[in-house]
C-alpha positions as CSV (number, residue, x, y, z in Angstrom):
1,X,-45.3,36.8,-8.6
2,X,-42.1,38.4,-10.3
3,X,-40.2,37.1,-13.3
4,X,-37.4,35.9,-10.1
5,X,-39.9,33.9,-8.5
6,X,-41.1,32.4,-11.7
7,X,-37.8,31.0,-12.1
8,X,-36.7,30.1,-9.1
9,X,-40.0,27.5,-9.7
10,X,-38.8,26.2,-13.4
11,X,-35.5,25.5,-11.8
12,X,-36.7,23.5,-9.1
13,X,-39.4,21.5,-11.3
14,X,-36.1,20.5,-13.7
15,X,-34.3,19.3,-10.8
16,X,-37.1,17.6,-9.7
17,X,-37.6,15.8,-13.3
18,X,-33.6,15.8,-13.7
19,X,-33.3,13.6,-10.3
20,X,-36.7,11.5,-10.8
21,X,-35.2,10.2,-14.6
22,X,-32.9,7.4,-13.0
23,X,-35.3,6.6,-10.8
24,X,-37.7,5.9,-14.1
25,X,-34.5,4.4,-15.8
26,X,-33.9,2.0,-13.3
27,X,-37.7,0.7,-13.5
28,X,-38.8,-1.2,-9.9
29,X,-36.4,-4.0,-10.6
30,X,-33.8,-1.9,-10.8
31,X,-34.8,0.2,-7.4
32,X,-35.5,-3.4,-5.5
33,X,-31.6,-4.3,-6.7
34,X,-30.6,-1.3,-5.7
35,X,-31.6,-1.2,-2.2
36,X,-30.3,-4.7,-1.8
37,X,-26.8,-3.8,-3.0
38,X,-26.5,-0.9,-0.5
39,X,-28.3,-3.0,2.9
40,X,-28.0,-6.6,2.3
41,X,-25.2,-8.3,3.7
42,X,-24.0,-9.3,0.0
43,X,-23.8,-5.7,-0.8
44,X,-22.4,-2.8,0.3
45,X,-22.6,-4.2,3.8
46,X,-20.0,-6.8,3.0
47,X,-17.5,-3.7,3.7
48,X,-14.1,-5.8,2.1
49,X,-13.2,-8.0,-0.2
50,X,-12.7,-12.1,0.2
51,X,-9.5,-13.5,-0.1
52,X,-9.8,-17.1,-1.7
53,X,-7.4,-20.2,-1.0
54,X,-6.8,-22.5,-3.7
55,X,-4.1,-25.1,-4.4
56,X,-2.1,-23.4,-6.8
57,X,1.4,-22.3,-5.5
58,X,0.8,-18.6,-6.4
59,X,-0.6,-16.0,-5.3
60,X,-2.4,-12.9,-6.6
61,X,-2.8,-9.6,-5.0
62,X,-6.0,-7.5,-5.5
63,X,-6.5,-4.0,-3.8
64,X,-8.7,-1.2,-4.3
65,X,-12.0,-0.1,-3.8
66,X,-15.7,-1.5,-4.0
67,X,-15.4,-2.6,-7.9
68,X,-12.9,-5.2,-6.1
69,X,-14.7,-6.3,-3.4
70,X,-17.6,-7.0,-5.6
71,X,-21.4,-5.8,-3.9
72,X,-24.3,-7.9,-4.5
73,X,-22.2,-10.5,-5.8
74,X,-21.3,-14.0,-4.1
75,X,-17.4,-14.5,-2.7
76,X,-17.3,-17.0,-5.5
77,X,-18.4,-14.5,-8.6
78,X,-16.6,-11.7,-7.5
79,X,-13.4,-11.2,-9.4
80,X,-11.1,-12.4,-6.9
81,X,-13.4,-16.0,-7.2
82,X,-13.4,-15.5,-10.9
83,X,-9.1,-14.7,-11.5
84,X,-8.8,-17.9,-8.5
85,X,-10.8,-20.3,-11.0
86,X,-9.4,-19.7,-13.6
87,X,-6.1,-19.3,-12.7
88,X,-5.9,-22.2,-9.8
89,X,-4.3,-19.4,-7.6
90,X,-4.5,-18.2,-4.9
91,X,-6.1,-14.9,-4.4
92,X,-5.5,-11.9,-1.0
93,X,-8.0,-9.6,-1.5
94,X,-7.2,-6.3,0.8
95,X,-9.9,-4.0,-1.1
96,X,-13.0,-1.7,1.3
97,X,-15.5,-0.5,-0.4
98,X,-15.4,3.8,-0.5
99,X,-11.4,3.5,-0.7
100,X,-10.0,6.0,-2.4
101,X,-6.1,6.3,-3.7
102,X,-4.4,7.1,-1.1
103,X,-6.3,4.8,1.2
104,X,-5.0,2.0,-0.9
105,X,-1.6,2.9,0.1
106,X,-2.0,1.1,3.5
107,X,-4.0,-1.7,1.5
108,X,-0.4,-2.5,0.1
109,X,1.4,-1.9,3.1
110,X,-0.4,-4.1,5.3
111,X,1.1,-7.3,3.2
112,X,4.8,-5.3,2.8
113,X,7.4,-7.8,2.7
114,X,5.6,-10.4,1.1
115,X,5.6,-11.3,-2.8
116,X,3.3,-11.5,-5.2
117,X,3.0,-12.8,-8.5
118,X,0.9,-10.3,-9.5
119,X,-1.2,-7.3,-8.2
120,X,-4.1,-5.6,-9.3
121,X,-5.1,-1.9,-8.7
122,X,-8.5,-1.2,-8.4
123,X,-8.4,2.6,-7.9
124,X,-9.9,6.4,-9.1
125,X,-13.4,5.9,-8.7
126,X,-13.8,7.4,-5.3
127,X,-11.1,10.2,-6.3
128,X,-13.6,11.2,-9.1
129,X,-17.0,11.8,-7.0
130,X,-14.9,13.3,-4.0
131,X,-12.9,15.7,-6.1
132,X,-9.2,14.8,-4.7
133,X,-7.3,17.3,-5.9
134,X,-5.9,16.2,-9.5
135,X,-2.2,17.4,-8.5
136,X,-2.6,15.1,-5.4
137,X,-3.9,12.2,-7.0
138,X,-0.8,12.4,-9.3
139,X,1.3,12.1,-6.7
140,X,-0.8,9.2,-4.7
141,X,-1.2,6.9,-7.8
142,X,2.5,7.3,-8.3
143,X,3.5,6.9,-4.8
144,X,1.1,3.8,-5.4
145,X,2.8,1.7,-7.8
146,X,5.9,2.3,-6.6
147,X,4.4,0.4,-3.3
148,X,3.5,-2.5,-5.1
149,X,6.1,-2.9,-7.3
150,X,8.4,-3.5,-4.3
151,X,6.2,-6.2,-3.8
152,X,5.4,-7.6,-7.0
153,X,6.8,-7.6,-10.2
154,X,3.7,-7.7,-12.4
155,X,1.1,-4.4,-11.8
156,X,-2.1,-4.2,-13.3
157,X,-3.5,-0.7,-12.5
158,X,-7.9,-1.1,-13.4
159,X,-10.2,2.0,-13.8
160,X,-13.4,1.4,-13.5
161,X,-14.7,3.5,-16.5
162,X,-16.9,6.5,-16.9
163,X,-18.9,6.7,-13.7
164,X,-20.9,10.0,-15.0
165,X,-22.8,7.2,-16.7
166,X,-24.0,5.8,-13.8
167,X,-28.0,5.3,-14.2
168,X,-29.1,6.6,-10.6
169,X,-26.8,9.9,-11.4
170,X,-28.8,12.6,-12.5
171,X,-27.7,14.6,-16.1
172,X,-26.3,17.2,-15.0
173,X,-24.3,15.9,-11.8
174,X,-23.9,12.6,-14.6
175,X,-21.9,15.5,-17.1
176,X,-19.9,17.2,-14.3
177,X,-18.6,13.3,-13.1
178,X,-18.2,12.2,-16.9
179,X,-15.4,15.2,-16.9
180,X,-13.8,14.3,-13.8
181,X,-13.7,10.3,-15.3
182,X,-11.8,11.7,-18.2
183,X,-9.5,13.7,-16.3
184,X,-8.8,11.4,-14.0
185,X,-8.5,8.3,-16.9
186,X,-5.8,10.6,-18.7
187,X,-3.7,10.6,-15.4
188,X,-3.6,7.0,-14.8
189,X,-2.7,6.3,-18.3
190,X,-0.3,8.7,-18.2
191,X,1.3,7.4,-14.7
192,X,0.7,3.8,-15.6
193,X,2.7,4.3,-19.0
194,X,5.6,6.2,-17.2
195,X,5.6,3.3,-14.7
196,X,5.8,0.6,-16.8
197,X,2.4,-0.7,-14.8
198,X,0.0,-2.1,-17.8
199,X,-3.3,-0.2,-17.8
200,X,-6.8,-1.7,-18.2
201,X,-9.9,0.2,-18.0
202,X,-13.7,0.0,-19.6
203,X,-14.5,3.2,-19.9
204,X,-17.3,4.1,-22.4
205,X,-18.8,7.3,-23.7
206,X,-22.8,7.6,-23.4
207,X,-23.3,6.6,-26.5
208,X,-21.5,3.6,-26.0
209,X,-22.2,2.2,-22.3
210,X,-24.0,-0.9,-22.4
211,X,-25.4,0.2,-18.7
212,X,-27.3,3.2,-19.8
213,X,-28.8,1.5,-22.3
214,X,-30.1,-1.5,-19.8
215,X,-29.4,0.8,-16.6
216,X,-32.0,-2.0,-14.6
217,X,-28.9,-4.7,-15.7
218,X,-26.5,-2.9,-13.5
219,X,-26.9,-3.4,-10.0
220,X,-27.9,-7.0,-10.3
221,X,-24.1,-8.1,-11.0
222,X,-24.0,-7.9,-14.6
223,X,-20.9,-4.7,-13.7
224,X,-19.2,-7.0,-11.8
225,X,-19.5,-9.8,-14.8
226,X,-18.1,-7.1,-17.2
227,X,-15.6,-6.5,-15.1
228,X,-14.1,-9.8,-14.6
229,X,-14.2,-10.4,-18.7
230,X,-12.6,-7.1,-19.4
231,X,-9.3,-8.0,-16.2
232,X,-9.4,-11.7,-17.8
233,X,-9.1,-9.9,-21.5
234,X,-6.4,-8.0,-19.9
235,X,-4.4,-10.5,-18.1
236,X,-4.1,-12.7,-21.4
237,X,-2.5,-9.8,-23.3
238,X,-0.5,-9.0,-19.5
239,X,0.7,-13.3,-20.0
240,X,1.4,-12.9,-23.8
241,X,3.6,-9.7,-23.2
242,X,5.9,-11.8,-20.1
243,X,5.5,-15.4,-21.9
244,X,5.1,-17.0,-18.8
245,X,1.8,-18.7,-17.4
246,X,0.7,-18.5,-13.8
């Protein structure tokens, strides 16, 4: 054998150990949860989000992508469930999982005419791991806001964080994704800020995310907790700044 073939074979072993990591990571727990996110009818599956009636005489708008529809996790924990407790409001809930910006475009159109006391952008995750072009996505998640602000006066525009931290992802397709996440975080602030739309996000660095530290936590709803504390954190400052309760 020549020194090509030699390593052509130390490449492959490290992308055989790079890949089989998460899979160690996520222990069998973690692998069983897994599986039930992406074929039980609780999980990925449950294709949109639920819309929740309550007796309030508002109502909330939430659009986006699968962090707002909520896999694995009952109508009734999901964050539309969570902000209709809380709030005693009422809750239409338009998100599909694998949406990405521009898809959430006809999300908002599909209720055009109608008010809202608030809306809330779930968006960017999808435009990270399929590469939308970052010119494009400019454009979309302007084109976006400007959507719903013609149907509600209160925008809350929610990224989703630092995907390349995502325990199944190997390293390297991990490092290449953790780029993209910061690209595309810096556009959304910068949008969001020019918009006047307020901006929430929980994004962490590796060294900081609480999921790659307990990766076998995160597909069994604990994401989807996080995630309604961090939009609840944010809709108290969101209150404070218009001094008006729902």
């Amino acid at each position: 054998m020549n020194y090509t073939s030699y390593f052509i074979i130390i490449l492959i072993l490290c992308i055989l150990i790079d890949i089989s990591i998460p899979i160690v990571r996520l222990k069998i727990s973690g692998v069983k949860a897994l599986y039930k996110m992406i074929f039980s009818d609780t999980g990925y599956l449950r294709r949109e989000g639920v819309s929740i009636e309550k007796t309030g005489s508002k109502s909330i708008l939430i659009v986006g992508d699968s962090t707002a529809v909520g896999p694995l996790i009952f109508p009734e924990d999901t964050i539309a469930g969570r902000l209709a407790d809380t709030f005693n409001i009422n809750v239409v809930n338009l998100s599909k999982n694998g949406s990405i910006t521009r898809e959430i475009m006809n999300q908002v159109e599909h209720v055009a005419g109608r008010e809202f006391y608030l809306t809330i952008i779930h968006a960017g995750n999808n435009d990270i791991w399929q590469f939308t072009d970052l010119k494009k996505l400019k454009k979309d998640i302007s084109c976006l806001l400007d959507k719903t602000k013609m149907i509600s006066e209160r925008v809350v525009l929610f990224r989703g964080g630092n995907i390349g931290t995502f325990p199944i992802f190997p390293r390297t397709i991990g490092w290449i994704f953790s780029i993209r996440s910061k690209q595309v975080r810096d556009l959304f602030m910068s949008v969001a800020e020019e918009k006047s739309v307020l901006y929430v996000e929980k994004y962490m660095e590796r060294k900081d995310d609480v999921f790659l530290k307990a990766p076998h936590f995160f597909t069994v709803g604990t994401y989807s907790t996080l995630t309604v504390m961090v939009i609840r954190y944010g809709l108290t400052i969101l209150l404070e700044r218009w001094g008006r309760p729902i």
